[in-house]
N, CA, C and O atoms as a GROMACS GRO file, in nm:
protein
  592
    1UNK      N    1   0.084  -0.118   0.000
    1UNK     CA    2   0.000   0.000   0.000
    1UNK      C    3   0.089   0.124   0.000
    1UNK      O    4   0.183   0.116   0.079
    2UNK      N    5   0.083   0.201  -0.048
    2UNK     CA    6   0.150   0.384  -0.095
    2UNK      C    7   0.023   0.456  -0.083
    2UNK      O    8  -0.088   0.426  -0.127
    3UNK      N    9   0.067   0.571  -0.004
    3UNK     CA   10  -0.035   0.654   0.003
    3UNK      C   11   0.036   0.791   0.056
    3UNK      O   12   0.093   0.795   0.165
    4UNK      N   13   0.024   0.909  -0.038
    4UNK     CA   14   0.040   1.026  -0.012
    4UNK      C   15   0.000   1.113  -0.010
    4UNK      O   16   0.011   1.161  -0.123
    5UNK      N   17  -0.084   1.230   0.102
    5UNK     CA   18  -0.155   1.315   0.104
    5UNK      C   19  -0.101   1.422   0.178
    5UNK      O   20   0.012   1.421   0.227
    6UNK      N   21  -0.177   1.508   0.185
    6UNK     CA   22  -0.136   1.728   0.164
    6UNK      C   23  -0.242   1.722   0.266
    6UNK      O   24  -0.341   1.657   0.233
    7UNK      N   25  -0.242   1.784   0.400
    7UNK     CA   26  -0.353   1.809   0.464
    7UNK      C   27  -0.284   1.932   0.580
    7UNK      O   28  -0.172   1.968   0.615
    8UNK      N   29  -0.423   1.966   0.611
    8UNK     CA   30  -0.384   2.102   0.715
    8UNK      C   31  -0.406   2.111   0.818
    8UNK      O   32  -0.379   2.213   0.882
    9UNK      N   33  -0.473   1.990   0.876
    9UNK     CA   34  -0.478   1.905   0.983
    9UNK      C   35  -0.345   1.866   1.072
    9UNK      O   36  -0.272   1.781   1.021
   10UNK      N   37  -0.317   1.905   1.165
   10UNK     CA   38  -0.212   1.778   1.264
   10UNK      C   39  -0.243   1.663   1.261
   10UNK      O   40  -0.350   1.608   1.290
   11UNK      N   41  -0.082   1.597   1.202
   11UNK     CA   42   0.008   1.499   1.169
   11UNK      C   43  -0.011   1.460   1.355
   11UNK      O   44   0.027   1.507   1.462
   12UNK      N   45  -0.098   1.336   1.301
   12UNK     CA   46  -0.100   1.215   1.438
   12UNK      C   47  -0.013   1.099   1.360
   12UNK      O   48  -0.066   1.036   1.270
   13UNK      N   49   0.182   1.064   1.415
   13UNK     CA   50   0.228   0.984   1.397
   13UNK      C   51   0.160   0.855   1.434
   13UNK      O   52   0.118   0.784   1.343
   14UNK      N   53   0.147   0.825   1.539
   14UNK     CA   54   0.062   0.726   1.577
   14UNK      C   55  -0.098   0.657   1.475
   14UNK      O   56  -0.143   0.542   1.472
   15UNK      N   57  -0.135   0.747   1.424
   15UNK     CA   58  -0.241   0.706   1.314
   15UNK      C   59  -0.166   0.693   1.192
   15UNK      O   60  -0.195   0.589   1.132
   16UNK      N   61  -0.101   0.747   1.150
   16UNK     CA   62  -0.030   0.684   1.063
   16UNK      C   63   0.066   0.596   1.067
   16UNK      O   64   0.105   0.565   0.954
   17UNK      N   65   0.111   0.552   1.139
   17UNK     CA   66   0.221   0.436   1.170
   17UNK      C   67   0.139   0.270   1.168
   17UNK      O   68   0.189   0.170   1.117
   18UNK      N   69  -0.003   0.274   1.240
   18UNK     CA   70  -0.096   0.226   1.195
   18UNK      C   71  -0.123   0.168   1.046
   18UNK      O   72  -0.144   0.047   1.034
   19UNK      N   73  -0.122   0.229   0.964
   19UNK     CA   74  -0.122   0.221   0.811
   19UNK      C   75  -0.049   0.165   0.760
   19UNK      O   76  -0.056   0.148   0.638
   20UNK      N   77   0.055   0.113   0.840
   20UNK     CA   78   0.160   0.086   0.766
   20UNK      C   79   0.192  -0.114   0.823
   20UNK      O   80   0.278  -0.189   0.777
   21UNK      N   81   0.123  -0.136   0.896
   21UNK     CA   82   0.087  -0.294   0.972
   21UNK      C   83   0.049  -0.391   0.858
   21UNK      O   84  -0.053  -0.399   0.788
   22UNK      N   85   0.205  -0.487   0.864
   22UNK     CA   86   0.118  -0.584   0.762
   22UNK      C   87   0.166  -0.727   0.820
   22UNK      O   88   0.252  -0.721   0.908
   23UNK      N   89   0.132  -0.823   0.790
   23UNK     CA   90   0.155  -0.931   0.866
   23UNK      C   91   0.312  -1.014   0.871
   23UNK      O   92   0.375  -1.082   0.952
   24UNK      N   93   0.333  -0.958   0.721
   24UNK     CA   94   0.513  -1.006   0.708
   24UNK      C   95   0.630  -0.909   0.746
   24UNK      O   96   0.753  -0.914   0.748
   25UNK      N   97   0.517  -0.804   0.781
   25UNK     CA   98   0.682  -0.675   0.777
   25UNK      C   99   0.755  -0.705   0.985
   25UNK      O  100   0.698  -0.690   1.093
   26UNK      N  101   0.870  -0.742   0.954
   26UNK     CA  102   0.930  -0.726   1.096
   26UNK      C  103   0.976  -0.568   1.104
   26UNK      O  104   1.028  -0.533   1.210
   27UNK      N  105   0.967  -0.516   1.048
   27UNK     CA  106   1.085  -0.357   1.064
   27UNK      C  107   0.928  -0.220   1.018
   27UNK      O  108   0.845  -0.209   0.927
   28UNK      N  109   0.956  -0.162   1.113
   28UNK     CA  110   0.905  -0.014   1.025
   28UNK      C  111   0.975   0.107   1.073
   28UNK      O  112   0.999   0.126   1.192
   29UNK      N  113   1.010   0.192   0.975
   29UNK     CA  114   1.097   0.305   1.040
   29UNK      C  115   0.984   0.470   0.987
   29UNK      O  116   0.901   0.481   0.896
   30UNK      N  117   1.019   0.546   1.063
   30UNK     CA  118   0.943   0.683   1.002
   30UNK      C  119   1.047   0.791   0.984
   30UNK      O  120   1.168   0.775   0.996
   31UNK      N  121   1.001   0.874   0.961
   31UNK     CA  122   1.026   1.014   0.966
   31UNK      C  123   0.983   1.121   1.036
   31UNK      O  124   0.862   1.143   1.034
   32UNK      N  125   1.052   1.189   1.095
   32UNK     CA  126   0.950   1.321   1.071
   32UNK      C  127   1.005   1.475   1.123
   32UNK      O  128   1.070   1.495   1.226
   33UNK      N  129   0.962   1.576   1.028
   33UNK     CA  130   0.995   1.637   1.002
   33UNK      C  131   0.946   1.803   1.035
   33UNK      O  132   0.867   1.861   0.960
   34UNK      N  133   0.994   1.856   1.137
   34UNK     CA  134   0.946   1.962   1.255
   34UNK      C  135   0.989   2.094   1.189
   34UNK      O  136   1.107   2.124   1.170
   35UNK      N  137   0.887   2.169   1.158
   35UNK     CA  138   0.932   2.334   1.195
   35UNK      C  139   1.029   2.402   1.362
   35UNK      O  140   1.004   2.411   1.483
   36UNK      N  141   1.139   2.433   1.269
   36UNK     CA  142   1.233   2.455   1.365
   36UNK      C  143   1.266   2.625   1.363
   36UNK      O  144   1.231   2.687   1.263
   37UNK      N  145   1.342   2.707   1.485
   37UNK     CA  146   1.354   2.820   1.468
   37UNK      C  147   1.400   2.876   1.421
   37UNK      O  148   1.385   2.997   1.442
   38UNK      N  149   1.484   2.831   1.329
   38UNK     CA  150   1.579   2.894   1.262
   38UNK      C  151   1.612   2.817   1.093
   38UNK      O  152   1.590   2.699   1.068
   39UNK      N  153   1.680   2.940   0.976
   39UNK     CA  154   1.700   2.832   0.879
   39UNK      C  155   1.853   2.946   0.863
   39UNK      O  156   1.871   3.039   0.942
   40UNK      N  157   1.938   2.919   0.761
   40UNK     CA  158   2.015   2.974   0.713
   40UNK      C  159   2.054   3.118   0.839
   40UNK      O  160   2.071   3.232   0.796
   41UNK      N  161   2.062   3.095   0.954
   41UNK     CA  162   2.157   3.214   0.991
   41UNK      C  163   2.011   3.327   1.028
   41UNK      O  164   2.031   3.445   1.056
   42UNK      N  165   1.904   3.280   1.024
   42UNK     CA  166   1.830   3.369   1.056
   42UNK      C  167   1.718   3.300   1.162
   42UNK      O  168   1.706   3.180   1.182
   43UNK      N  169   1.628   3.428   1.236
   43UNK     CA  170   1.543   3.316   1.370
   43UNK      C  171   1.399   3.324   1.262
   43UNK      O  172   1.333   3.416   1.214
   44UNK      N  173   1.396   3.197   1.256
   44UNK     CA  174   1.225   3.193   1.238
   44UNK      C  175   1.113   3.236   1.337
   44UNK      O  176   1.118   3.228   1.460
   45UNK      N  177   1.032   3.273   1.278
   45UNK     CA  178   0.906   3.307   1.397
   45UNK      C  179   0.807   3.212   1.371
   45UNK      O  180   0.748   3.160   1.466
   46UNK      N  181   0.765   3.165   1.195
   46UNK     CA  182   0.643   3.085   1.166
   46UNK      C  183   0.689   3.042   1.042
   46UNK      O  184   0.806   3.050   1.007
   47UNK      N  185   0.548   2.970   0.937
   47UNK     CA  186   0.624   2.964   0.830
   47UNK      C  187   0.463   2.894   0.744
   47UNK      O  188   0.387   2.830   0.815
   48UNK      N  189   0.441   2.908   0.649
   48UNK     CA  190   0.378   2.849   0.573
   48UNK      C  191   0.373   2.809   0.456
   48UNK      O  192   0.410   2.875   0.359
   49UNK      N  193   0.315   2.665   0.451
   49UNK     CA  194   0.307   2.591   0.317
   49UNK      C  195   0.217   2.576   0.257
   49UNK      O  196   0.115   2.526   0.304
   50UNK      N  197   0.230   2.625   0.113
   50UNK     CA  198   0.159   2.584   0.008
   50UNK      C  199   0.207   2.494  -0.098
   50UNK      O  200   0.324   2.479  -0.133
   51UNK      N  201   0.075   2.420  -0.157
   51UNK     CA  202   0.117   2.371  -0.259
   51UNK      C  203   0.046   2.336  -0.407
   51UNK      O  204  -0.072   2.372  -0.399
   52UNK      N  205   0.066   2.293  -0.506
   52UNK     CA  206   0.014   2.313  -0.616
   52UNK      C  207  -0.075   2.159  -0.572
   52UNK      O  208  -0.020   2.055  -0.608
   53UNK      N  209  -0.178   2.151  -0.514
   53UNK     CA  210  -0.247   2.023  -0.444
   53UNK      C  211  -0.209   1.884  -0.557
   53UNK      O  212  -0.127   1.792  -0.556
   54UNK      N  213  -0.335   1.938  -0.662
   54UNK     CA  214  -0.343   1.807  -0.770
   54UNK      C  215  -0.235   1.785  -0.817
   54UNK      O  216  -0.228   1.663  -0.828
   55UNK      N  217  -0.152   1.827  -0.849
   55UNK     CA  218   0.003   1.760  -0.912
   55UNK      C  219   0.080   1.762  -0.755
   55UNK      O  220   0.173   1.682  -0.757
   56UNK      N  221   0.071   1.807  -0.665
   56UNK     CA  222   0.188   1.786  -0.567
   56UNK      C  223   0.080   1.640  -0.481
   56UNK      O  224   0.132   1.561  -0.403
   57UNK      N  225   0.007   1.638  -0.499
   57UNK     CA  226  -0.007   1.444  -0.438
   57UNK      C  227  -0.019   1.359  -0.614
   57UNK      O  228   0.007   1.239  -0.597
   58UNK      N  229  -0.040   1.379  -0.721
   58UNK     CA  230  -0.001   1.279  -0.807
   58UNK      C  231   0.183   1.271  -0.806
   58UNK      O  232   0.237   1.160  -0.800
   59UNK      N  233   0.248   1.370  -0.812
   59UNK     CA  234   0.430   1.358  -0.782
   59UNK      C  235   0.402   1.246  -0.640
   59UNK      O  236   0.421   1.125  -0.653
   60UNK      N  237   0.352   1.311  -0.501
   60UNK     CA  238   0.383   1.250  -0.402
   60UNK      C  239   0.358   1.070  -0.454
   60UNK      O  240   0.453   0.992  -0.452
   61UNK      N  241   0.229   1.031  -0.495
   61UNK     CA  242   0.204   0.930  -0.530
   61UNK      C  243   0.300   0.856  -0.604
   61UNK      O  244   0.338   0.754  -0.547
   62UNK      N  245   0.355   0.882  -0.725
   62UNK     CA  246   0.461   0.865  -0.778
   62UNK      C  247   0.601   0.826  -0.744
   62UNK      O  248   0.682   0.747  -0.793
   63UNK      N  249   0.603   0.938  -0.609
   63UNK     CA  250   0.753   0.870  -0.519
   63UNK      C  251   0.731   0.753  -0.447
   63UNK      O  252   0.825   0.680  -0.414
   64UNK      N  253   0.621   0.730  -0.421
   64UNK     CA  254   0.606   0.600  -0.329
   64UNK      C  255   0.600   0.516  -0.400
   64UNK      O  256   0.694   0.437  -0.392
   65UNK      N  257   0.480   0.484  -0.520
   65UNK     CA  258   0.506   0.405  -0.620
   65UNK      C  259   0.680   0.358  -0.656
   65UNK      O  260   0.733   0.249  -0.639
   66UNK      N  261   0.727   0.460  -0.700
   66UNK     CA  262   0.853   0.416  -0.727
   66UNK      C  263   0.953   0.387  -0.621
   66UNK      O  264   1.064   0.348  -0.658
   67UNK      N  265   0.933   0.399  -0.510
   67UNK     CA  266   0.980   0.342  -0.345
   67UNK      C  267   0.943   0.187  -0.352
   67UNK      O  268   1.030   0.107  -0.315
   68UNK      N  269   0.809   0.134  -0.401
   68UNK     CA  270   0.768  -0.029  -0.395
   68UNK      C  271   0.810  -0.061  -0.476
   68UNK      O  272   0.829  -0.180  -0.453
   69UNK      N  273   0.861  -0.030  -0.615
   69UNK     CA  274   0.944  -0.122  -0.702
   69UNK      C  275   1.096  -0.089  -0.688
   69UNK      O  276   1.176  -0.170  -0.735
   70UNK      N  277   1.146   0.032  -0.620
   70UNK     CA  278   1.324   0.002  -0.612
   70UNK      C  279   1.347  -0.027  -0.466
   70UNK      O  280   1.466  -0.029  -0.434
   71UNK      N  281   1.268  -0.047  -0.381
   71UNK     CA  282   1.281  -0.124  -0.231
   71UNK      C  283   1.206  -0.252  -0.206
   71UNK      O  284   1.105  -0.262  -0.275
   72UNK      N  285   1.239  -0.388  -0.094
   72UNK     CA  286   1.180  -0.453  -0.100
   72UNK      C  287   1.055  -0.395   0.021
   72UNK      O  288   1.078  -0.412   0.140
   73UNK      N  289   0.974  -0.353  -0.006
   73UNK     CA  290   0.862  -0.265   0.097
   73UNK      C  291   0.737  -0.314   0.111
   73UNK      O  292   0.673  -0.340   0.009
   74UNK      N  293   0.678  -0.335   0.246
   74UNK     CA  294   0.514  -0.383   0.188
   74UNK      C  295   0.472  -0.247   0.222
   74UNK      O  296   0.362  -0.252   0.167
   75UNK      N  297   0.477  -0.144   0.264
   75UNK     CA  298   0.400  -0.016   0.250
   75UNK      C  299   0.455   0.071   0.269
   75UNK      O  300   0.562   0.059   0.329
   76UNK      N  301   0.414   0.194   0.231
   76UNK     CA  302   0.476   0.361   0.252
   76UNK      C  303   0.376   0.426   0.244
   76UNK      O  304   0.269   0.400   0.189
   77UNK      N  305   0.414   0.531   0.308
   77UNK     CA  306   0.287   0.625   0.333
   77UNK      C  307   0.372   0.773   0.372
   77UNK      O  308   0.472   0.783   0.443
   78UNK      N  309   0.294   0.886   0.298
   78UNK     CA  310   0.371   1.023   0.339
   78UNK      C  311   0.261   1.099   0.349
   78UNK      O  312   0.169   1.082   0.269
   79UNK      N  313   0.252   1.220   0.476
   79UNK     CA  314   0.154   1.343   0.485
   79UNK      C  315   0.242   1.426   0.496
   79UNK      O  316   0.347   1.405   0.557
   80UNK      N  317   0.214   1.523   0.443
   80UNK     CA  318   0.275   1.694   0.433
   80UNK      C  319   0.179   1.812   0.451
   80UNK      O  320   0.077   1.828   0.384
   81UNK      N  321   0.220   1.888   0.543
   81UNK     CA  322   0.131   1.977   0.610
   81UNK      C  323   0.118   2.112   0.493
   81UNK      O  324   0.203   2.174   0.429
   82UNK      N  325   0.012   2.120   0.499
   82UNK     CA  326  -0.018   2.264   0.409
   82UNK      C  327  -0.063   2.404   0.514
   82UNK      O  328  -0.123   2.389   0.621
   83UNK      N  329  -0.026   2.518   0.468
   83UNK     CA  330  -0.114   2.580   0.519
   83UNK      C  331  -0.008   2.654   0.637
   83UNK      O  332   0.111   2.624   0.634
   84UNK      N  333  -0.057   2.745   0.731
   84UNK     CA  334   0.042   2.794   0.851
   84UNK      C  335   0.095   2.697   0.937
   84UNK      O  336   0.018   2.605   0.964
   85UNK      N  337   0.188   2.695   0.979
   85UNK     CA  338   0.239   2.616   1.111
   85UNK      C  339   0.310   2.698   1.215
   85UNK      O  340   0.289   2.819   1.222
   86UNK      N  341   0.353   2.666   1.258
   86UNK     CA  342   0.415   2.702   1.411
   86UNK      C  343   0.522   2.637   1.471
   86UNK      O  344   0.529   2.515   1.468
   87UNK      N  345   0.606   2.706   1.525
   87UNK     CA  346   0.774   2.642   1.556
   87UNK      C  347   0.713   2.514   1.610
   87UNK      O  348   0.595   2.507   1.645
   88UNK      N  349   0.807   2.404   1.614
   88UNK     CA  350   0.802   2.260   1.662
   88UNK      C  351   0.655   2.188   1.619
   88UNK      O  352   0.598   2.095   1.676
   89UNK      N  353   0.610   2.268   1.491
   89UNK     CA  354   0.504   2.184   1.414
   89UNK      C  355   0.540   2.035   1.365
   89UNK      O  356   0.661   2.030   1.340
   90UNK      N  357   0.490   1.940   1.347
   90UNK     CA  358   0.510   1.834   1.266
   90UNK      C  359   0.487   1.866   1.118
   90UNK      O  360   0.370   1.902   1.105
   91UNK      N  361   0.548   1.868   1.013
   91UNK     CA  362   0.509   1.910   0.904
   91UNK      C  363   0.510   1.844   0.794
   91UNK      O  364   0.447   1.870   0.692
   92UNK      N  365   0.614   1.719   0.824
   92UNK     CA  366   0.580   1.644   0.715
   92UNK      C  367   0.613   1.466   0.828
   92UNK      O  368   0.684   1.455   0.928
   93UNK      N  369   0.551   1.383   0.772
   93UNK     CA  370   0.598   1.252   0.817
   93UNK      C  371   0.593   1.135   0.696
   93UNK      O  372   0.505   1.126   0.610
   94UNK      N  373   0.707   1.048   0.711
   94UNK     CA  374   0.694   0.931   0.595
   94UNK      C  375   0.725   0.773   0.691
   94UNK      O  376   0.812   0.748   0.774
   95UNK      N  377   0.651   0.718   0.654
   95UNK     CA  378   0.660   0.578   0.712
   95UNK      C  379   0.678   0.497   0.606
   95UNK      O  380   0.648   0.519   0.489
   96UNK      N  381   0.743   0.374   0.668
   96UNK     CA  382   0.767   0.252   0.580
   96UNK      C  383   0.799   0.134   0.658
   96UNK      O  384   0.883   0.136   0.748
   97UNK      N  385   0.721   0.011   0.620
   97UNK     CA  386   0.735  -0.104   0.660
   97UNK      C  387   0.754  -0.182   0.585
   97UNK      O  388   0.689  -0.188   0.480
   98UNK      N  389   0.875  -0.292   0.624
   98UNK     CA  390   0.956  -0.411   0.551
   98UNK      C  391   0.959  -0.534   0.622
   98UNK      O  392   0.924  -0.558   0.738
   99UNK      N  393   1.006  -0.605   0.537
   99UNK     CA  394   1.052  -0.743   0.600
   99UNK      C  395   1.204  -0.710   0.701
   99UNK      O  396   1.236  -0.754   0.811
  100UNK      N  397   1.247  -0.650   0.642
  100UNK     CA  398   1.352  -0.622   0.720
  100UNK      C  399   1.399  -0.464   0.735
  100UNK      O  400   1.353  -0.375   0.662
  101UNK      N  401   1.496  -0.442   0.840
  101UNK     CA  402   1.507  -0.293   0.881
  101UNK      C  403   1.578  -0.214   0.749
  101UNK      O  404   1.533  -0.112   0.698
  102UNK      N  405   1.667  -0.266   0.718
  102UNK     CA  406   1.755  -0.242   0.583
  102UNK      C  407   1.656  -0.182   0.504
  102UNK      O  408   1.634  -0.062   0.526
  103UNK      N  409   1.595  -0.234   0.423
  103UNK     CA  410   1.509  -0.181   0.328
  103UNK      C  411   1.394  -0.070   0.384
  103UNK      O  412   1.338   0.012   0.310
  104UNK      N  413   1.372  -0.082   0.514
  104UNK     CA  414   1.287   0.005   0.548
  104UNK      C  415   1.363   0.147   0.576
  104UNK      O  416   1.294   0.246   0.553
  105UNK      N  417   1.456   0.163   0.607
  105UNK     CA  418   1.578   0.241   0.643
  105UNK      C  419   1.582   0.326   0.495
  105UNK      O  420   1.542   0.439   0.468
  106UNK      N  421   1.649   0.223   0.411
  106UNK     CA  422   1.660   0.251   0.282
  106UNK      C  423   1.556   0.378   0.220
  106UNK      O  424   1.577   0.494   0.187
  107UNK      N  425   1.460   0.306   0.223
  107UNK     CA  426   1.321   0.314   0.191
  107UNK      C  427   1.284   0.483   0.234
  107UNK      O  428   1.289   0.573   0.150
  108UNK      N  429   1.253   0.501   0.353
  108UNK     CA  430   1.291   0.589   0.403
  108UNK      C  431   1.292   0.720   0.401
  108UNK      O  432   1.208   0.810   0.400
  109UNK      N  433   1.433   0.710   0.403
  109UNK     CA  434   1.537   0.846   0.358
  109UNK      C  435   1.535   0.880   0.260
  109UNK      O  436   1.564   0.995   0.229
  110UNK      N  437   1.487   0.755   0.145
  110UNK     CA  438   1.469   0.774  -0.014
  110UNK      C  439   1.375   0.862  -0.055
  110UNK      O  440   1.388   0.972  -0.108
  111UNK      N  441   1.264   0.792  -0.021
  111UNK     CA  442   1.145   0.873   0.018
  111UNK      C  443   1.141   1.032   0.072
  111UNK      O  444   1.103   1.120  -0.006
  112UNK      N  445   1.168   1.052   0.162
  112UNK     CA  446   1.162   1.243   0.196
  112UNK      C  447   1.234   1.296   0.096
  112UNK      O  448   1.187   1.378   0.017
  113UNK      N  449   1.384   1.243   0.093
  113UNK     CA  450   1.451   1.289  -0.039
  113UNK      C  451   1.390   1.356  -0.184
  113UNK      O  452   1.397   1.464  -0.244
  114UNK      N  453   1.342   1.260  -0.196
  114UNK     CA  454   1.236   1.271  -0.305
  114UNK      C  455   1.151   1.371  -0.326
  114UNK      O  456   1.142   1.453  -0.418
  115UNK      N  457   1.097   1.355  -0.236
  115UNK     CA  458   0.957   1.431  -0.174
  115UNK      C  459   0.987   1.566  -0.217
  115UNK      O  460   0.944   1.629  -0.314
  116UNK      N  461   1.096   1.610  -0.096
  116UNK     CA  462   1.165   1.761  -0.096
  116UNK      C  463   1.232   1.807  -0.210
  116UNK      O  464   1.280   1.920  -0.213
  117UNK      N  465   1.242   1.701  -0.340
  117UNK     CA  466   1.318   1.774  -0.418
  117UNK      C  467   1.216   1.791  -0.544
  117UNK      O  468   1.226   1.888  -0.618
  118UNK      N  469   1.110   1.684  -0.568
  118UNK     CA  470   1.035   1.648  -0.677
  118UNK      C  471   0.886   1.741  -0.644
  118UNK      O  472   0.843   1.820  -0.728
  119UNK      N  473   0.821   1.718  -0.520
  119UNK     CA  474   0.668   1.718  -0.493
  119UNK      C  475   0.695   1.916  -0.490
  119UNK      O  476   0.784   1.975  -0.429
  120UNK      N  477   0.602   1.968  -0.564
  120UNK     CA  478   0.545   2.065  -0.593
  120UNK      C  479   0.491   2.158  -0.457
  120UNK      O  480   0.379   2.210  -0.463
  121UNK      N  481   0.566   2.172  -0.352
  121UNK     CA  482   0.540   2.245  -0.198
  121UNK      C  483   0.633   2.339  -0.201
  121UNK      O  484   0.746   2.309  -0.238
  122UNK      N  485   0.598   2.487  -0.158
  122UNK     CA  486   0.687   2.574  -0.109
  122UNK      C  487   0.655   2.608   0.028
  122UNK      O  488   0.542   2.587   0.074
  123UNK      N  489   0.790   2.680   0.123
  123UNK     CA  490   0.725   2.699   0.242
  123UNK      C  491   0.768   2.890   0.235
  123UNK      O  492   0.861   2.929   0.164
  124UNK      N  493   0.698   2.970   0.305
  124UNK     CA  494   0.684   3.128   0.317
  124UNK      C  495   0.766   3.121   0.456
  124UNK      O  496   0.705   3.092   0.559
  125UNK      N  497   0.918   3.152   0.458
  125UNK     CA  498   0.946   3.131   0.621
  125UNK      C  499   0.902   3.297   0.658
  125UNK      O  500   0.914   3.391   0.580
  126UNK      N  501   0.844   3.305   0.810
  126UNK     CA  502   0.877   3.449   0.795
  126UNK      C  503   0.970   3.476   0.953
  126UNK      O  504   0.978   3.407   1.054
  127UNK      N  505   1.020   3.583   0.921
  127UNK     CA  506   1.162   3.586   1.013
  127UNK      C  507   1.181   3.639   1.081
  127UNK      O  508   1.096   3.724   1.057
  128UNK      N  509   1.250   3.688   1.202
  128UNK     CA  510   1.218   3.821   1.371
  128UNK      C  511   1.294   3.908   1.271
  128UNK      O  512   1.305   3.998   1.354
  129UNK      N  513   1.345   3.950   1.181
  129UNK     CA  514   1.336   4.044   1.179
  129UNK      C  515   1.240   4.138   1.019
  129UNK      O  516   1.262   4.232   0.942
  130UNK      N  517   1.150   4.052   1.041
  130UNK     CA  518   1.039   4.134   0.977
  130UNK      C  519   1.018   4.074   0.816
  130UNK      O  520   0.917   4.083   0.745
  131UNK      N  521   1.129   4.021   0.791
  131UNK     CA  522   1.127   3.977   0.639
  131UNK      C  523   1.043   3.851   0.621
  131UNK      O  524   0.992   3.816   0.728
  132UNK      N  525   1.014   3.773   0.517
  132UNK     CA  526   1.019   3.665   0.482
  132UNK      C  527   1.080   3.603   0.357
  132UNK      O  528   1.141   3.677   0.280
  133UNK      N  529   1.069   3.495   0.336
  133UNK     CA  530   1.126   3.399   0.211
  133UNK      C  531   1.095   3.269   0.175
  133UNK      O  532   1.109   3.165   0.240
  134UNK      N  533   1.050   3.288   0.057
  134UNK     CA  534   0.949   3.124   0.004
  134UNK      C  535   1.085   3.071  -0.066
  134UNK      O  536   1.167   3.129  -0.137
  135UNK      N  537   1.075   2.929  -0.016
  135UNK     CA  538   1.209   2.828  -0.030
  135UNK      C  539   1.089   2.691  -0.109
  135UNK      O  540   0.973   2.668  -0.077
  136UNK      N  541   1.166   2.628  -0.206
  136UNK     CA  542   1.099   2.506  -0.220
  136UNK      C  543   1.166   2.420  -0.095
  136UNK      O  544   1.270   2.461  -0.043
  137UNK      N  545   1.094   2.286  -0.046
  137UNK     CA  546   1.152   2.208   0.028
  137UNK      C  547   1.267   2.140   0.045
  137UNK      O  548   1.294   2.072   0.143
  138UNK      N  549   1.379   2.170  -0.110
  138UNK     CA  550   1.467   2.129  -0.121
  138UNK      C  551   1.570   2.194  -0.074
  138UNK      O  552   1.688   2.159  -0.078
  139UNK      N  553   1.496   2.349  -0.001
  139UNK     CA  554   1.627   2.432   0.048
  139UNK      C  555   1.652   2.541  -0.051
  139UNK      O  556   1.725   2.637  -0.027
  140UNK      N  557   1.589   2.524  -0.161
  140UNK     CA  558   1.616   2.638  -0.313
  140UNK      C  559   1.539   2.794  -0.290
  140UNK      O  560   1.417   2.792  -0.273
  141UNK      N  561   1.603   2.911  -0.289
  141UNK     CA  562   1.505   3.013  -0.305
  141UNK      C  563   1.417   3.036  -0.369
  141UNK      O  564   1.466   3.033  -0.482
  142UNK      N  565   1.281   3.066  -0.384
  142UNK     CA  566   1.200   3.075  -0.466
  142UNK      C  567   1.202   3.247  -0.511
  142UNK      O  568   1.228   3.285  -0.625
  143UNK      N  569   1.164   3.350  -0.379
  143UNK     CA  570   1.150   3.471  -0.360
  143UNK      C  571   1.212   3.534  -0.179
  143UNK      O  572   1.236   3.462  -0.082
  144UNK      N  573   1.220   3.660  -0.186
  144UNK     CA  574   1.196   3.701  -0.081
  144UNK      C  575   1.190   3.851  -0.044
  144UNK      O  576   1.276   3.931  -0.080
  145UNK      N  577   1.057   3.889   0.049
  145UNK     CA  578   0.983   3.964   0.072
  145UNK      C  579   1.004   4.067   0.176
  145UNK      O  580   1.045   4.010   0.277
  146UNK      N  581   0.993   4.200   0.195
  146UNK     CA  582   0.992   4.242   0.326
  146UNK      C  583   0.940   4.262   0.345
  146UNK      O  584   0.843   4.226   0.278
  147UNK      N  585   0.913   4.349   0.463
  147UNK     CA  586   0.765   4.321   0.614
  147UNK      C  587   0.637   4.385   0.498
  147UNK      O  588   0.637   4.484   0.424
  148UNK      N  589   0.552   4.296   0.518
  148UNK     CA  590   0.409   4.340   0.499
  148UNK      C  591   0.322   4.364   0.591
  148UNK      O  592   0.208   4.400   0.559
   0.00000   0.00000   0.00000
C-alpha cells in the first residue's frame, strides 16, 4: 500500500504508523519532520506551506510508487502539512514497513529525499526580523519579501 496526502490538519504519527501494519513486515521506520527556529543564519518566527495540491499528491504518489518497485517494501505512506504552522510543528511525516530494517531504512530516507526535491510544496518562512522567504523544500530560493 502507498499513500500520499497534503492536509492542514495535525500529523497524528501514531495514526499513521498504523497504516503501515502488515503481517510479514518485521521492521518499520518513520520520519519526521518539525518546523524549527531557525533556517540559514536567521530566527524563524512561523512559516507556511503551500502547494500546487493536484500535481503535488499525483508527484507524491509517484515517489512511493517508485519506493515499492526500487525497495523490498510492503508499505509507505507520506503526509505533508499545508497551510500555517508554528515552531516545533510536525510538518511532514513518511513511514515505511519491511521485511527487514535495511530496506525500510533505505526506503525511508529515499522517500523524503524525493519528496523535498520532486513534490510541488513551497514553504513562506517568515523571520524576527520582519522579512520573509518562500524556499521550495529542497532548500532552493524561490522569492523574498519584506515586512508586509
Amino acid at each position: 500500500m502507498k499513500v500520499f496526502t497534503l492536509d492542514t490538519a495535525r500529523i497524528d504519527p501514531q495514526v499513521q504508523r498504523r497504516h503501515l501494519d502488515h503481517p510479514s513486515a518485521g521492521a518499520c521506520v518513520s520520519f519526521e519532520g518539525w518546523v524549527r527556529d531557525h533556517n540559514d543564519g536567521k530566527a524563524v518566527l512561523r512559516l507556511d506551506y503551500q502547494a500546487y495540491g493536484a500535481l503535488a499528491e499525483h508527484e507524491g504518489q509517484a515517489v512511493l510508487a517508485e519506493a515499492m518497485r526500487r525497495f523490498p517494501i510492503r508499505a509507505a505512506r507520506c503526509v505533508h502539512r499545508v497551510g500555517p504552522l508554528e515552531i516545533g510543528d510536525l510538518a511532514v511525516w513518511v513511514g515505511v514497513s519491511a521485511d527487514h530494517r535495511g530496506a525500510a531504512f533505505e526506503a525511508c530516507h529515499w522517500i523524503i529525499d524525493e519528496v523535498k526535491r520532486r513534490v510541488p510544496i513551497w514553504k513562506n518562512e517568515h523571520y524576527a526580523d520582519g522579512q520573509s522567504g518562500w524556499l521550495h523544500p529542497d532548500g532552493s530560493a524561490v522569492a523574498t519579501a519584506g515586512a508586509g
